[in-house]
C-alpha angles and dihedrals in degrees: 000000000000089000097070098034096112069059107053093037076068119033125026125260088260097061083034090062108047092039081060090045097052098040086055090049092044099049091042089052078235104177123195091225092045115062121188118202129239095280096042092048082041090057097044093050086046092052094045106046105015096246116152116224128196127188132198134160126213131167101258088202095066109095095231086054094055094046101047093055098027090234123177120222092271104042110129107186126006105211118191118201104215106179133330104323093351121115146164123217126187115175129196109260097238090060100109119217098265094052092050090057092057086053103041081054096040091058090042085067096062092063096041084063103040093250098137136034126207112301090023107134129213129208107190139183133197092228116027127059126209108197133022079252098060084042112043100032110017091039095052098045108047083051094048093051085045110042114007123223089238099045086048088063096038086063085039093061093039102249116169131215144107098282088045094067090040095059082039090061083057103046100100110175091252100048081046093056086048090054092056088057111113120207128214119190117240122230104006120060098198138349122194136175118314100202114152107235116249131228117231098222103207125198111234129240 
C-alpha cells in the first residue's frame, strides 16, 4: 500500500479505507439504490481508469480444470494478472451474478493497494480469506462497494424503501455472513490527526 502511505502515516486504516471506498463511489456514480452488475461495474472501471478486463467461465469441478489453474476445492474465481490493468478472470460456473461481483471487487483491491505485479495469480474464495490482506482490507472493500454497512443496518432494523430491496435482491447468505465481520487493525490500535499545534500569537496591549 506504498501509494497511500503519506495517508496511513496520518489517519488510521479505518478512515483510509472508507475515504478509498467513497472516492471510488463517488467517481463510478455508484447509487445504493442502483446496483451494476460485474460487467457494468467492469466497463465503468475500464472507462475510468484504462484497465482491461477479460472474462471466462469453466466448471471448477472437471479434473483438467483443476489442474490447469491449480484450484483448491473452494476456490471461487482464478484471476491472472497479465500485465499492468490487465486481468483475466475465469469463474467457476456455479458462482451466481451477485457473488461475482463480490469477487471481481474483492481482486480489484489487491491492485488498488499495490498487493500484485504483472503475472501474480489469485485464487479466491467467497468465503475464506488467505492472507490478513485478503481479510482486513479485500474483504472489507468488495463488501463495502457491494453492501454498505449502513445499508446492512438499515435491512437489520426493518426499514423499508427503494434502495432497501434493492440491496435485499444482493444479500446473498453468504454476502450477509461477510457484513457481520468486524475488523480490527493490526498493529496500530488507533492513528489520529497529526496536526502540529499551532501558537495564537496575540498582539499585546
Amino acid at each position: 500500500m506504498d501509494k497511500y502511505k503519506f495517508l496511513k502515516d496520518t489517519i488510521s486504516d479505518s478512515v483510509l479505507e472508507e475515504v478509498i471506498i467513497r472516492t471510488i463511489a463517488d467517481i463510478l456514480l455508484l447509487q445504493p439504490y442502483r446496483f451494476d452488475n460485474m460487467q457494468q461495474l467492469a466497463y465503468k472501471i475500464q472507462r475510468q481508469w484504462n484497465y482491461k478486463f477479460e472474462f471466462k467461465y469453466e466448471n471448477f469441478k472437471k479434473k483438467d480444470v483443476v489442474e490447469k489453474y491449480n484450484l483448491s476445492p473452494d476456490t471461487d474465481v482464478y484471476v491472472k494478472v497479465n500485465d499492468d490493468k490487465n486481468f483475466t478472470f475465469i469463474f467457476d460456473k456455479r458462482v451466481n451474478k451477485n457473488l461475482q461481483r463480490y469477487l471481481f471487487l474483492k481482486a480489484w483491491a489487491f491492485d488498488i493497494f499495490d498487493e500484485i505485479q504483472p503475472g501474480d495469480e489469485l485464487r479466491l474464495s467467497v468465503m475464506k480469506c488467505n492472507s490478513s490482506f485478503e481479510r482486513n482490507w479485500a474483504e472489507r472493500l468488495a463488501i463495502e462497494l457491494t453492501m454498505s454497512n449502513d445499508n446492512y443496518y438499515q435491512m437489520n432494523e426493518g426499514c423499508k424503501g427503494g434502495h432497501i430491496i434493492a440491496n435485499q435482491r444482493i444479500m446473498e447468505p453468504e454476502l450477509y455472513n461477510i457484513r457481520k465481520h468486524e475488523y480490527y487493525e493490526e498493529g496500530v490500535l488507533e492513528r489520529k490527526w497529526m496536526i502540529p499545534e499551532r501558537k495564537i500569537m496575540r498582539k499585546e496591549d
